[in-house]
C-alpha positions in Angstrom: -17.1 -16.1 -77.5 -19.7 -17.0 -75.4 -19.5 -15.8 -71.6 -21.1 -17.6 -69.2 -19.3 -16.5 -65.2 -16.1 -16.9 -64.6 -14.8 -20.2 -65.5 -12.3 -20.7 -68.5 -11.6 -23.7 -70.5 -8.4 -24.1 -72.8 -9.4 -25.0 -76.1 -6.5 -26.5 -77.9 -6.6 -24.8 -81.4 -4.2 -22.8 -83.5 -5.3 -19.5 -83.1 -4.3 -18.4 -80.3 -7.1 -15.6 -80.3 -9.4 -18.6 -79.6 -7.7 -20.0 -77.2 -10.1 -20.0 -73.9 -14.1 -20.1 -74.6 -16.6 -19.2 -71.4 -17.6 -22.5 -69.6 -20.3 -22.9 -67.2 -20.1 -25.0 -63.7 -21.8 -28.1 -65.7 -19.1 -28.0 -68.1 -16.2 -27.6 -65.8 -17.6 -30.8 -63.9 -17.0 -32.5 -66.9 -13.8 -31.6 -68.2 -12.7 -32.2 -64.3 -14.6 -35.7 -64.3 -12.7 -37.1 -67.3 -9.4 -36.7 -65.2 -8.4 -39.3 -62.6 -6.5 -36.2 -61.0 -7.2 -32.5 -61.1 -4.8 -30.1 -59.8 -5.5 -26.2 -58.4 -2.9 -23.8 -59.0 -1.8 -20.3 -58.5 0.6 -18.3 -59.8 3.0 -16.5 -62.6 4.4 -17.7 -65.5 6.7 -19.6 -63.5 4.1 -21.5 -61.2 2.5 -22.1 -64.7 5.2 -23.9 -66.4 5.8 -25.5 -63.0 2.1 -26.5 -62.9 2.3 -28.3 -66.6 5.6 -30.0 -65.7 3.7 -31.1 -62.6 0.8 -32.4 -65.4 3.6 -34.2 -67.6 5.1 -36.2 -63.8 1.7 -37.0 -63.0 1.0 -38.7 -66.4 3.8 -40.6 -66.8 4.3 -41.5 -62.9 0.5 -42.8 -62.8 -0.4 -43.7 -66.1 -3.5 -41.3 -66.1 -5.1 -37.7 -67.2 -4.6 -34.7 -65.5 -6.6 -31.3 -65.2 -4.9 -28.3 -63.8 -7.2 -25.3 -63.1 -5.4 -22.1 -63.2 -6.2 -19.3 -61.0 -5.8 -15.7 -62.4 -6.4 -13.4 -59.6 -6.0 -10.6 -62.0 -2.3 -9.4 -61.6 0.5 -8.9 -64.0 2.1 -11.8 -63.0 -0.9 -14.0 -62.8 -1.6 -13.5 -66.4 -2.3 -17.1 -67.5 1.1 -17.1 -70.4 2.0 -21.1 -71.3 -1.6 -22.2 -73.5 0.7 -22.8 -76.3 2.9 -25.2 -74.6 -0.5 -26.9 -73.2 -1.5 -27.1 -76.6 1.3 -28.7 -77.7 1.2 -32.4 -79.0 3.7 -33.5 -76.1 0.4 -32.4 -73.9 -2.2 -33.9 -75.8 -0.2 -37.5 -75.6 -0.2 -37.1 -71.7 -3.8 -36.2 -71.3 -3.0 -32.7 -69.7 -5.8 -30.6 -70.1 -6.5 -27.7 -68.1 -9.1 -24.7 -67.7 -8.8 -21.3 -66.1 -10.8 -19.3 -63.1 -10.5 -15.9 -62.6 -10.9 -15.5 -58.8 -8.7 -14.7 -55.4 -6.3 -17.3 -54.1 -6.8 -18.9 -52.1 -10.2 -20.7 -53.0 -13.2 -19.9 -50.9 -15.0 -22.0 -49.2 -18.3 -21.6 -49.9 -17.8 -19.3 -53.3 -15.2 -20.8 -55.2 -16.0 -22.5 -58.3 -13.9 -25.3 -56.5 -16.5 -25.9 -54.2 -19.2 -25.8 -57.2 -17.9 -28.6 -58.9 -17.9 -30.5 -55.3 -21.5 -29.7 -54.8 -22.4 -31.8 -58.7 -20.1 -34.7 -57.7 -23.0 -36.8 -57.4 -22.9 -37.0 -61.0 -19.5 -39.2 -60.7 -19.0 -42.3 -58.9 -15.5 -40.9 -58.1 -14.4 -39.8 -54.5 -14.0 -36.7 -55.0 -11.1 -35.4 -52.5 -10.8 -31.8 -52.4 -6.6 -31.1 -50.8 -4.6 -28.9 -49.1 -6.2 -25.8 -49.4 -3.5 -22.7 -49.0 -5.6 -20.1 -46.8 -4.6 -17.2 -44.5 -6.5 -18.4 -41.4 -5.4 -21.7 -39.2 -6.6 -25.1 -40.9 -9.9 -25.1 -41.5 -13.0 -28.0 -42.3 -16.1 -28.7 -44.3 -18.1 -31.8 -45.0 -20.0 -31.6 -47.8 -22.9 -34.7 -47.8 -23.8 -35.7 -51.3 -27.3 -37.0 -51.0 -27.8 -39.3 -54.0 -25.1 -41.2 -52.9 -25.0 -40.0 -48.9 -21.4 -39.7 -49.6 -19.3 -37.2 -47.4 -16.9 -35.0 -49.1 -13.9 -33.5 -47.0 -12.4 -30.0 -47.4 -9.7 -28.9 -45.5 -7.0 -26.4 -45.7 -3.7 -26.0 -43.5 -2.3 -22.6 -43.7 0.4 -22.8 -46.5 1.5 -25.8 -48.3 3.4 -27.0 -51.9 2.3 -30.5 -53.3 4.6 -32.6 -53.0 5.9 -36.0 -54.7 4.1 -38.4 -52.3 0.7 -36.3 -52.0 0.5 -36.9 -55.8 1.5 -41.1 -55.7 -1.2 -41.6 -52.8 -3.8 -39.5 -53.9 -7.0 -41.3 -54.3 -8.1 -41.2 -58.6 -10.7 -38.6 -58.7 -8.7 -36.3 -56.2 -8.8 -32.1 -56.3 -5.4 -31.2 -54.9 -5.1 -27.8 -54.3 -1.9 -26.0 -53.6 1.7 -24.8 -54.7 3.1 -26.9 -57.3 6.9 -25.8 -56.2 8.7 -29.0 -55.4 11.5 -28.1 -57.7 12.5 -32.3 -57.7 9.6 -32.8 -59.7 9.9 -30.3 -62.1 13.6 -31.7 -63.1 12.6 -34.9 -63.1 9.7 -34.0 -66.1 11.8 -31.4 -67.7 12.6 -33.0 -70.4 8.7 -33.1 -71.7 8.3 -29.8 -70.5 11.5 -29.0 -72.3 9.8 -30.5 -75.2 6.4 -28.4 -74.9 8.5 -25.5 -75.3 10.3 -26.1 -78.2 7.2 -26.9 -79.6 5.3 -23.8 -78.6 5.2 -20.7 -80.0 7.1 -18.9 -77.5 11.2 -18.2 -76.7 12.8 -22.0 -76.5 15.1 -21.2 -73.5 15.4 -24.4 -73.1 17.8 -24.8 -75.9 21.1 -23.9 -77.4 22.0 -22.2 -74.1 25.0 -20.7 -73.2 26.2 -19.5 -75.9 27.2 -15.8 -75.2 30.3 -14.7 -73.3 28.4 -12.4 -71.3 27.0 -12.9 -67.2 23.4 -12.9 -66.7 22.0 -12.1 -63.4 18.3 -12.3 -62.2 17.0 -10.3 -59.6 13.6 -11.1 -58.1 12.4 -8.1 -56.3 9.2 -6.5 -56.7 6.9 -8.2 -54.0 9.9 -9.6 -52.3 10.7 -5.9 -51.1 10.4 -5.8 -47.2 8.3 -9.4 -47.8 8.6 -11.4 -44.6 8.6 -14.6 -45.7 10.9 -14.3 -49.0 13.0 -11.3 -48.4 15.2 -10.3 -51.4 18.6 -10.7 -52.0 20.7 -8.1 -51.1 22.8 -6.5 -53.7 26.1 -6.7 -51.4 25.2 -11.1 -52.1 25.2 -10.4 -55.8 27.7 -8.1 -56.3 30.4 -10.1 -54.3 29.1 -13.2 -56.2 30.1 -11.2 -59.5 33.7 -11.1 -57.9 34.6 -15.0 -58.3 32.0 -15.7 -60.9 32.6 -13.1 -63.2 36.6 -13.4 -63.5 37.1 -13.0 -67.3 35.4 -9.8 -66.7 32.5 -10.2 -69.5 29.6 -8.0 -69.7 27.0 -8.1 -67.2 22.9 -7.8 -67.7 20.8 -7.7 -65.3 17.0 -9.2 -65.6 14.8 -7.6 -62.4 11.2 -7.1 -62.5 11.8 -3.4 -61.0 14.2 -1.9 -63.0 14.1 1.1 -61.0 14.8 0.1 -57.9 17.1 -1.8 -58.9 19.3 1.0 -60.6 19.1 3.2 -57.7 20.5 0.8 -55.0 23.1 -0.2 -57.2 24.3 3.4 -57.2 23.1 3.8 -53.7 25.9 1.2 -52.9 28.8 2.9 -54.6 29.7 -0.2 -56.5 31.9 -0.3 -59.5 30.4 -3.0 -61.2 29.5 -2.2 -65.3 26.3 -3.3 -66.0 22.9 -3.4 -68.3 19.7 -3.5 -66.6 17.2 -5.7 -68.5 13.5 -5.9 -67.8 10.8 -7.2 -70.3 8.2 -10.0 -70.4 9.4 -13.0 -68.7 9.5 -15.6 -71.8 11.9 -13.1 -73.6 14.0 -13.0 -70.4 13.9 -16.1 -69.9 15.4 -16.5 -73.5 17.9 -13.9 -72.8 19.3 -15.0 -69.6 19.7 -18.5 -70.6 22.3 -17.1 -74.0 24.7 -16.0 -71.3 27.4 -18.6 -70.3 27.6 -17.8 -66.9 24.3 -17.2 -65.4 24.0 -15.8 -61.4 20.5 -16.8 -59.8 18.1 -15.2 -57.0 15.4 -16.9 -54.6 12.6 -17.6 -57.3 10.9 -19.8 -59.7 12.2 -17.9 -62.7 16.1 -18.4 -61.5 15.4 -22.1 -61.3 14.2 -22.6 -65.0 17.2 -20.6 -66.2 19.8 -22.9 -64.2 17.9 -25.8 -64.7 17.8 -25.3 -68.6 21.6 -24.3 -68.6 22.4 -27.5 -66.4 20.2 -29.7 -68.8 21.5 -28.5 -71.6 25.1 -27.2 -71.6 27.6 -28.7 -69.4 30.0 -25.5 -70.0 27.7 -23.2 -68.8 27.9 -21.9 -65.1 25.4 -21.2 -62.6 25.2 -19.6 -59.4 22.2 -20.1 -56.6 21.5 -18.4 -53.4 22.3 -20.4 -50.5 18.9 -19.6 -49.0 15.4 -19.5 -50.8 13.5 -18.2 -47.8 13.5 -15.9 -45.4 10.8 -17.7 -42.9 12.7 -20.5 -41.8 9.5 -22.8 -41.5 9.2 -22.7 -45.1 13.1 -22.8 -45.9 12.9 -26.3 -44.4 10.2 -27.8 -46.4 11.8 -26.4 -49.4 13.7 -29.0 -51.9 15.6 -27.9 -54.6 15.7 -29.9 -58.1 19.6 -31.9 -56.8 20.7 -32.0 -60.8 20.5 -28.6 -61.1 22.4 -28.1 -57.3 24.7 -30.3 -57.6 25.6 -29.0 -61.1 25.6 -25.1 -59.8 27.7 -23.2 -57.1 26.4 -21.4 -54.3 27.1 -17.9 -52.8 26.2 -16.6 -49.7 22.6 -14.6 -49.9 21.7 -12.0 -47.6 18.0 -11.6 -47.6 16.8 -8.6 -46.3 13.5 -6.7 -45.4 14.3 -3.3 -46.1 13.2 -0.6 -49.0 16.3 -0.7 -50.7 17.8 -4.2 -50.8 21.4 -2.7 -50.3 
């Protein structure tokens, strides 16, 4: 494996310990260039999956390749997970290629290997359109001039934002678009190639044969949620009185959180009589596991909405529950647009999301 900086590409092969070879700037430019769109992601396994289904829209909506560059900014969660269900035929068909950075989100503006492949695009006769840039400071602008063809390249960035439907339909061929693929509409609307991908991967299919154990399943987000501003996390008082209408046969509860611990000790904090398992592995194998139960009670996150949405896809016995709110920040709550199969197939409870240490 030769290593040359920081910049991945995907190779699709079937040993998965050659999976990603080193590529240079000259090569990325490339393997960008023979996409009509190229998209910039962050984010867990969920924002992964979200970003291929986001791929599989784009091809089939426009007709035309995409490239998704996945950031790992070296976190647990960010650990790139879903090259076998990129390397899947499904993939191939659609032109979805993709290639990985390892590098802070958001981009830089100057350092980023974003801005690299900007600075070659006189090698394309593309305009190359550089979007939505998520950054921590207000909006921000750079021209880039590109001197063979004294072509001006724009860069700009407003403070948070998720790509959305119509970004995607009016972007110019040759755009970067840079953001949050979380507009859950779009990932229902591809899930059936997505769905696909998976059961053609190497991974859990919990996409399939769902709902097949008389047991509740409920997903907890919490670990950066705790005392998080923007998300909050559910409260346990919201789940546990959920339990209470959704959980009427009185079949065994699990429990899938990312912080096991915490979760444990406000349950017992709040004197509840609930029986329970706590369940916390990697996410593909919870993801398997959650989607077995028949009745299946969701929190504020990506990971809630693939379980529901692969129970409302694929077994119209199965149940599911959503939170009634998905943020805490009411600015983003109201840009936020939830897949309407999967809502108006689920039931909603109440969701207190709270700030505090112990989500009680």
């Amino acid at each position: 494996m030769k290593n040359v900086g920081s910049i991945q590409m995907g190779v699709r092969c079937r040993n998965f310990s050659e999976i990603h070879y080193s590529l240079g700037v000259d090569q990325l430019d490339e393997a960008v260039g023979q996409s009509n769109l190229t998209l910039v992601v962050p984010g867990g396994l969920a924002g992964q999956l979200f970003a291929v289904g986001y791929g599989a829209w784009i091809s089939k909506k426009r007709g035309e390749g995409v490239h998704i560059i996945f950031y790992d900014v070296s976190t647990s969660i960010s650990k790139f997970g879903v090259q076998g269900v990129l390397d899947s035929q499904v993939a191939t068909t659609l032109g979805v290629t993709y290639s990985l950075v390892q590098e802070s989100w958001p981009p830089g503006l100057t350092k980023s290997p974003i801005q690299k492949v900007l600075s070659l695009a006189s090698r394309f006769k593309k305009r190359w359109l550089l979007e939505d840039i998520q950054a921590v400071s207000p909006a921000a602008n750079l021209t880039s001039k590109d001197s063979a063809a004294d072509k001006k390249l724009l860069l700009w960035g407003p403070t948070t934002h998720i790509i959305s439907p119509e970004r995607l339909i009016t972007a110019p061929a040759g755009s970067i678009i840079c953001g949050y693929p979380t507009d859950y509409r779009i990932i229902e609307e591809s899930w059936n190639l997505l769905a696909s991908m998976i059961a053609a991967s190497s991974y859990p299919d919990f996409a399939h044969e769902t709902g097949s154990n008389d047991t509740v399943a409920v997903h907890w987000r919490l670990g950066d949620y705790i005392q998080n501003e923007c998300h909050g996390a559910v409260a346990w008082k919201s789940l546990s009185n959920c339990l209470k209408y959704a959980n009427k046969e009185d079949m065994p509860v699990r429990i899938f959180t990312d912080s096991p611990d915490l979760a444990e000790r406000t349950i017992l904090e709040s004197q509840g009589s609930c029986e329970y398992e706590i369940v916390s592995s990697d996410i593909w194998s919870d993801l398997f596991s959650m989607t077995r139960s028949r009745v299946f009670i969701g929190s504020h996150s990506g990971v809630s909405f693939l379980a529901a949405l692969a129970l409302r896809s694929d077994n119209p016995l199965s149940v599911t529950w959503l939170p009634n709110a998905w943020f805490l920040a009411q600015n983003f709550e109201h840009k936020f647009h939830l897949g309407p199969k999967t809502a108006g197939g689920s039931s909603f409870y109440p969701a207190r999301l709270v700030t505090s240490a112990v989500p009680l």
